[in-house]
C-alpha positions in Angstrom: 13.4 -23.5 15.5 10.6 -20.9 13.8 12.2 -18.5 12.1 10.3 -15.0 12.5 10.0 -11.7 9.7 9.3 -8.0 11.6 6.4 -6.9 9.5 6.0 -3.7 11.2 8.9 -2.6 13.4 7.6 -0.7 16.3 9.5 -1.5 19.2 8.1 0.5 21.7 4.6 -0.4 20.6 2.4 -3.9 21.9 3.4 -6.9 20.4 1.4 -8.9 17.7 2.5 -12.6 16.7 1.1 -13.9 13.4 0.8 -17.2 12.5 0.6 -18.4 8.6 -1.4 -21.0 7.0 0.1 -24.5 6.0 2.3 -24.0 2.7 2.5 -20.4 2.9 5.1 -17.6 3.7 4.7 -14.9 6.5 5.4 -12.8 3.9 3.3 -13.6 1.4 0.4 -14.2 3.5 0.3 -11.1 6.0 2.7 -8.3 4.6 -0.3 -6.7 3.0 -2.6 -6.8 5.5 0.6 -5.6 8.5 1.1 -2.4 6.4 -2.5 -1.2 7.6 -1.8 -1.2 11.0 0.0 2.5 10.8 2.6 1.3 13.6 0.1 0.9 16.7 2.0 -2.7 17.2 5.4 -4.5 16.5 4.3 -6.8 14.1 6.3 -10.3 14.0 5.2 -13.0 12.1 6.4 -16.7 12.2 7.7 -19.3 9.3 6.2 -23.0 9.8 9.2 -25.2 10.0 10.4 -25.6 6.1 8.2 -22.7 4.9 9.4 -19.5 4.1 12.9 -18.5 6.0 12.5 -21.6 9.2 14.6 -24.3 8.9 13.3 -27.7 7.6 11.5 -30.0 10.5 14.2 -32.4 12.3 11.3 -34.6 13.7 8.0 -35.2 14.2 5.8 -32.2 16.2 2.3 -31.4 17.3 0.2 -28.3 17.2 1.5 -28.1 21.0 5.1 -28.4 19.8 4.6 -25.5 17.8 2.9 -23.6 19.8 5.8 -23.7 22.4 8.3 -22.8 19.8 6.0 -19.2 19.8 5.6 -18.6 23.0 9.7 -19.3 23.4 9.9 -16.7 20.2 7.7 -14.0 22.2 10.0 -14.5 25.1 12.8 -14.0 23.4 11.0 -10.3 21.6 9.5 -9.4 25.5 10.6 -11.7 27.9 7.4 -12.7 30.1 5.0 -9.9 29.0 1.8 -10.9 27.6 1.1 -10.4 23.7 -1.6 -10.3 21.2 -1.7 -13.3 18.9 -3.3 -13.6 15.0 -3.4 -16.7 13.3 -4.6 -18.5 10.1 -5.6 -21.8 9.9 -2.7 -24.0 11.2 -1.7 -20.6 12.6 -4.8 -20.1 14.2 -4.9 -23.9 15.8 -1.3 -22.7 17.3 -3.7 -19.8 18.8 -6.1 -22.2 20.2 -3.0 -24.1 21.7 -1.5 -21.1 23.2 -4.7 -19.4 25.1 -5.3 -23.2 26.3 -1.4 -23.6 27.5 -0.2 -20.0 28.2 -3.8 -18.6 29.4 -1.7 -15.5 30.9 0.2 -14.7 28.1 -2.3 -14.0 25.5 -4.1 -10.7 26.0 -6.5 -10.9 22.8 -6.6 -13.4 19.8 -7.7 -13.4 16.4 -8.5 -16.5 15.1 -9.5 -16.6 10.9 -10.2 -19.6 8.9 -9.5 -22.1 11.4 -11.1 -24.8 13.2 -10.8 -27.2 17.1 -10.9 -29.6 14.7 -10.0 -29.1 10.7 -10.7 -32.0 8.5 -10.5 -35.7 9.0 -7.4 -37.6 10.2 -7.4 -39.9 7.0 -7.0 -36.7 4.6 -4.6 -34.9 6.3 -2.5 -38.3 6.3 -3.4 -39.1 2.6 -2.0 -35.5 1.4 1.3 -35.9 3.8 1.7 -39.3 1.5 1.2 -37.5 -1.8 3.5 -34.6 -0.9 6.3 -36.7 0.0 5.8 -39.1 -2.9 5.5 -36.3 -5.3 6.8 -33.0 -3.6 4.2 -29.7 -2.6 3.7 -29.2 -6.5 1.4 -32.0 -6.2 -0.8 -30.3 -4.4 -0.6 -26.7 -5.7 -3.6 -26.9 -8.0 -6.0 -28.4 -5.4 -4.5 -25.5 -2.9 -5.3 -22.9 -5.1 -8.8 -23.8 -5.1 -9.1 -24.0 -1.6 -6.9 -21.0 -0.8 -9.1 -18.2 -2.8 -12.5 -17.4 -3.3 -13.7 -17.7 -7.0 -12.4 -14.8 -9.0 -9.7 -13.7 -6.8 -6.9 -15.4 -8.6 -7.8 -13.1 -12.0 -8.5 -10.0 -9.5 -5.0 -10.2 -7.7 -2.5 -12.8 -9.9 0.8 -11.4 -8.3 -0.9 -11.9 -4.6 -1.9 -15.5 -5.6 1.3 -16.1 -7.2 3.3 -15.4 -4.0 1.1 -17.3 -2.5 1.4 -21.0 -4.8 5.6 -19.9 -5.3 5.5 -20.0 -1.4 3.8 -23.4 -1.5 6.3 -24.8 -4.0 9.0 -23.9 -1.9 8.1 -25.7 0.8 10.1 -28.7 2.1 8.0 -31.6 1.4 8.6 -33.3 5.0 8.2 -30.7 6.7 4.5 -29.9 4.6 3.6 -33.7 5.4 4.8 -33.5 9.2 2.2 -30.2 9.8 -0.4 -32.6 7.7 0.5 -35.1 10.4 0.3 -32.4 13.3 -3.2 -31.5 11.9 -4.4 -35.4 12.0 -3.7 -35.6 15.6 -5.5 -31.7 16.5 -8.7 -31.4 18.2 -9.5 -29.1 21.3 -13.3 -29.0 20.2 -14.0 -30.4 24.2 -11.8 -27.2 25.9 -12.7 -24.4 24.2 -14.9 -23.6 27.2 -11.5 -23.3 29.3 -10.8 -20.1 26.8 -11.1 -17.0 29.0 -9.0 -14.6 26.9 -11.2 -12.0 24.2 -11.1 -14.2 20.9 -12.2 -13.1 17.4 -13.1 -15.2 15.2 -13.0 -14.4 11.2 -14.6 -16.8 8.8 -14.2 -16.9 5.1 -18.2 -17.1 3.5 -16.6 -19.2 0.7 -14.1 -21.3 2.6 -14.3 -25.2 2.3 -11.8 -26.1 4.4 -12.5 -24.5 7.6 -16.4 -23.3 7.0 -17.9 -20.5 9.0 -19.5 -22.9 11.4 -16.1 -24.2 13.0 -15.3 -20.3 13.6 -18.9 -19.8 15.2 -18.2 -23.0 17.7 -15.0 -21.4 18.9 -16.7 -18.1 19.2 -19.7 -19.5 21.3 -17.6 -21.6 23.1 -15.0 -19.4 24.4 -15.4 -17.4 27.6 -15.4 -14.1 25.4 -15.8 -15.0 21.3 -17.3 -12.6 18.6 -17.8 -14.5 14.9 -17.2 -12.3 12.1 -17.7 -13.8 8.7 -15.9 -12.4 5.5 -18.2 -12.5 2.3 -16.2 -13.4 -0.9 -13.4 -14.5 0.8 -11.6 -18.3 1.1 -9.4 -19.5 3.4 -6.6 -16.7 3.2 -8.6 -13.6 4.4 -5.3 -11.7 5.0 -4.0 -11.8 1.7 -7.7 -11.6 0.0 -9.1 -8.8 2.1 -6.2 -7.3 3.7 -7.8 -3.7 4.9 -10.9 -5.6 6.2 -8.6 -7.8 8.2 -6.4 -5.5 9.7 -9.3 -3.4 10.5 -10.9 -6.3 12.5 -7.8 -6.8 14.1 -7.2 -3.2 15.0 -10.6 -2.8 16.3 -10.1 -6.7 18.7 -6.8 -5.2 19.9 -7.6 -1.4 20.4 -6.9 0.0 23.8 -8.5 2.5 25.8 -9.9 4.9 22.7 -9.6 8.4 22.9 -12.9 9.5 21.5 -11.9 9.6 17.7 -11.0 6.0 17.9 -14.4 5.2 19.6 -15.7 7.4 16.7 -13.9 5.3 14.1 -14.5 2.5 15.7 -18.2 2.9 16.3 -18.6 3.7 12.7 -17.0 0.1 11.5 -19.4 -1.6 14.3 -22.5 0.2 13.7 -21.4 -0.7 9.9 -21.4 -3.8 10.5 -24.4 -4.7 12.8 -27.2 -2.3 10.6 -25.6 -2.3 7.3 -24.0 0.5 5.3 -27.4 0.7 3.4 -28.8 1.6 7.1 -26.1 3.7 8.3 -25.4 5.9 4.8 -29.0 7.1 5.4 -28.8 8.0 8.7 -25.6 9.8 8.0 -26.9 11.7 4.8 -30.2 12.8 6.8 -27.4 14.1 9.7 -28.3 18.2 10.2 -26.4 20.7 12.0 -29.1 20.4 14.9 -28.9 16.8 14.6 -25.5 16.4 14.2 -23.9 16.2 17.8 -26.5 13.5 18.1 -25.1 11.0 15.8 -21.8 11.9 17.2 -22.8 10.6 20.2 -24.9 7.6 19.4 -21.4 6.3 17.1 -19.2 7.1 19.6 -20.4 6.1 23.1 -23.6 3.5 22.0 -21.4 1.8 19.3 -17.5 2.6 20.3 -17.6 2.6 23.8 -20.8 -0.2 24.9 -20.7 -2.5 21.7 -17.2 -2.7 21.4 -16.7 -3.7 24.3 -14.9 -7.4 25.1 -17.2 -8.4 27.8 -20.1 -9.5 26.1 -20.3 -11.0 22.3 -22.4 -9.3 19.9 -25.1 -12.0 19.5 -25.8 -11.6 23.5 -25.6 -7.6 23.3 -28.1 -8.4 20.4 -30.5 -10.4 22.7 -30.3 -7.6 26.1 -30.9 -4.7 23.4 -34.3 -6.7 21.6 -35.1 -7.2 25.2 -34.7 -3.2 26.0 -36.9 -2.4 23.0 -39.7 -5.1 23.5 -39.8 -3.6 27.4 -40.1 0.1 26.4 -41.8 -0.5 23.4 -39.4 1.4 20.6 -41.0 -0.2 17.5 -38.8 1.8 15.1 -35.7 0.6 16.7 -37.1 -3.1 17.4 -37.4 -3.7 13.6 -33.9 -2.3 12.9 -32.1 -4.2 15.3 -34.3 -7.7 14.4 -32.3 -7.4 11.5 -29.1 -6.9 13.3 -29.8 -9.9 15.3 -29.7 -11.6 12.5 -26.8 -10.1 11.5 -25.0 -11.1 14.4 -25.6 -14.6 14.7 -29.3 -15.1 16.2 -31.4 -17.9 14.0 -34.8 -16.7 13.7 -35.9 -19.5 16.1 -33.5 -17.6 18.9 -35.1 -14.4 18.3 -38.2 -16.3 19.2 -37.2 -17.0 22.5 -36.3 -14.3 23.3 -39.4 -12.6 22.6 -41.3 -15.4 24.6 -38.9 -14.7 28.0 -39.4 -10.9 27.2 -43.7 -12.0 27.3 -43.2 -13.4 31.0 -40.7 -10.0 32.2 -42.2 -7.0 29.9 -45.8 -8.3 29.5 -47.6 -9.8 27.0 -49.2 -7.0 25.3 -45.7 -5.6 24.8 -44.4 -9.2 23.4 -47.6 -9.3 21.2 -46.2 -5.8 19.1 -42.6 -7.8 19.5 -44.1 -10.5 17.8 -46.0 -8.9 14.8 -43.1 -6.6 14.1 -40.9 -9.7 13.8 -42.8 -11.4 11.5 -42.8 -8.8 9.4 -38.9 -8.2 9.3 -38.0 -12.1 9.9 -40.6 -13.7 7.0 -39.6 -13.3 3.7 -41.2 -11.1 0.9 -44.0 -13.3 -0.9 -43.6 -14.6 -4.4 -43.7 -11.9 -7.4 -47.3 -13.0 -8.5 -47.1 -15.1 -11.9 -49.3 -13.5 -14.8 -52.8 -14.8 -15.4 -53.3 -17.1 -18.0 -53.9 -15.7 -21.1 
């Protein structure tokens, strides 16, 4: 049985069901990150078996075991009702589980430093040997460097104390049983069955579960958007906890009043242009201009590219394609970059601009084309100085 900590105890509010990385605490992993979610959900997280408060493991289990064992938890919090779901890395392959087994339960996941498939078999199966021969503190140096981007152990030591005292609390069976669990994981061939909103959140820095597994699930999935994390590992709730809850706020948000689409509009537009982009549009607002930003952040950026529908790397492609049609250079170059931004290689930006040469005519495609080379190609060498 998973034993489960109320993080944020809102009972009247939506439920939210994190789920914890292997050798780590609910606690110690998420309570950072759950106090920045200012009550808009009931925040439960759950234990692994033999980590934190659950019970040691009686037997063997899969990821489906566990993910079972959750949904019987959220039925015993709101019998039958949908819920939102967050997980991290073995927490986050209980997520995948869950939307594949329970497709009408789960309104909206976030999945973060996870994979369909995390590591190799023979690894996970080595590491369950050397933590029963030798217990978790084996393994608490080797998890350190996984679990934290460089510097973050200096930046934050009582956060990645918690963390490695969590870990060497562990039951060692139970650690090698999850290892075991992991061996036997892979849903790489269904994510396509995945019709629920997903986020994914990647970890830049993160070895273990590298952006690239979080971009398959997110192009996979009926409904994915890839977010990726710079200077964090595999822990993102404990290394950038406001950014996480943030992302998890915005994935779980419902129908926004028009200071939330504000707010939210702002952290989108953010994060598609850049703050460099977006801090000088803002300090060039004027009181004739300003009920014009107002409405470009609230209804263009909270209300259209917030929206679950559509990820951001396909609203990227329809708006290049709006600008190549009507020919807003300006606005072309600026969101070339966000393309890139959200996901498009340079060589998909390409093709788009070739379908937009056979529907908005060449001409238009030939300015397309010259304006992305300039944006896309990067800045030549610094000359070298003349021989003397």
């Amino acid at each position: 049985m998973l034993t489960a900590t109320t993080l944020v105890d809102a009972p009247g509010r939506p439920l939210l069901l994190l789920g914890p990385s292997l050798g780590t605490s609910a606690a110690a992993l998420w309570r950072r990150c759950a106090e920045r979610f200012q009550g808009e959900h009931h925040v439960v997280a759950w234990d692994l078996p033999g980590h934190g408060d659950s019970p040691p493991a009686p037997r063997p289990f899969g990821v489906a075991d566990l993910a079972r064992e959750v949904l019987a938890l959220a039925d015993q919090l709101r019998p039958g009702a949908p819920f939102r779901y967050a997980g991290v890395s073995v927490g986050g392959t209980v997520g995948l589980q869950l939307l594949l087994d329970a497709p009408g339960r789960i309104e909206s996941a976030v999945l973060i430093c996870t994979a369909a498939k995390i590591g190799e078999p023979t690894g996970w199966r080595q590491r369950a040997e050397t933590v029963r021969a030798d217990g978790t503190h084996a393994v608490a140096g080797a998890s350190q460097q996984r679990w934290f981007a460089p510097g973050f152990a200096q930046r934050s030591p009582g956060v990645a104390a918690a963390l490695l005292d969590a870990l060497r609390a562990t039951d060692p069976e139970s650690y090698a049983l999850v290892c075991e669990a992991l061996a036997e994981f892979d849903v790489r061939a269904r994510l396509g069955e995945i019709t629920a909103p997903v986020l994914a959140i990647a970890g830049a820095d993160d070895l273990p579960t590298p952006p690239d597994g979080l971009a398959r699930i997110a192009s996979a999935v009926r409904d994915g958007r890839l977010v990726v994390l710079e200077n964090v590992a595999h822990l993102a709730p404990a290394e950038k906890p406001a950014e996480v809850a943030a992302l998890l706020e915005e994935q779980f948000a419902g129908p926004a009043t028009l200071d939330r689409a504000r707010d939210a509009g702002l952290r989108v537009r953010r994060q598609v242009l850049g703050d460099e982009h977006v801090d000088r549009a803002l300090a060039g607002t004027t009181e004739f201009t300003r009920d014009f930003q107002d409405l470009i952040t609230t209804y263009a950026w909270g209300e259209i590219w917030t929206r679950p529908g559509l990820d951001r790397r396909s609203r990227s492609m329809i708006t290049l394609t709006a600008l190549v049609a009507l020919g807003h250079h300006e606005e072309l170059a600026m969101h070339l970059r966000a393309a890139r931004t959200n996901g498009l290689t340079d060589d998909e930006i390409k093709e788009v601009l070739l379908q937009s040469a056979i529907y908005c005519g060449v001409p238009a495609a030939n300015a397309a084309f010259r304006i992305a080379q300039q944006v896309l190609s990067p800045p030549p060498p610094f000359p070298s100085e003349p021989p003397s």
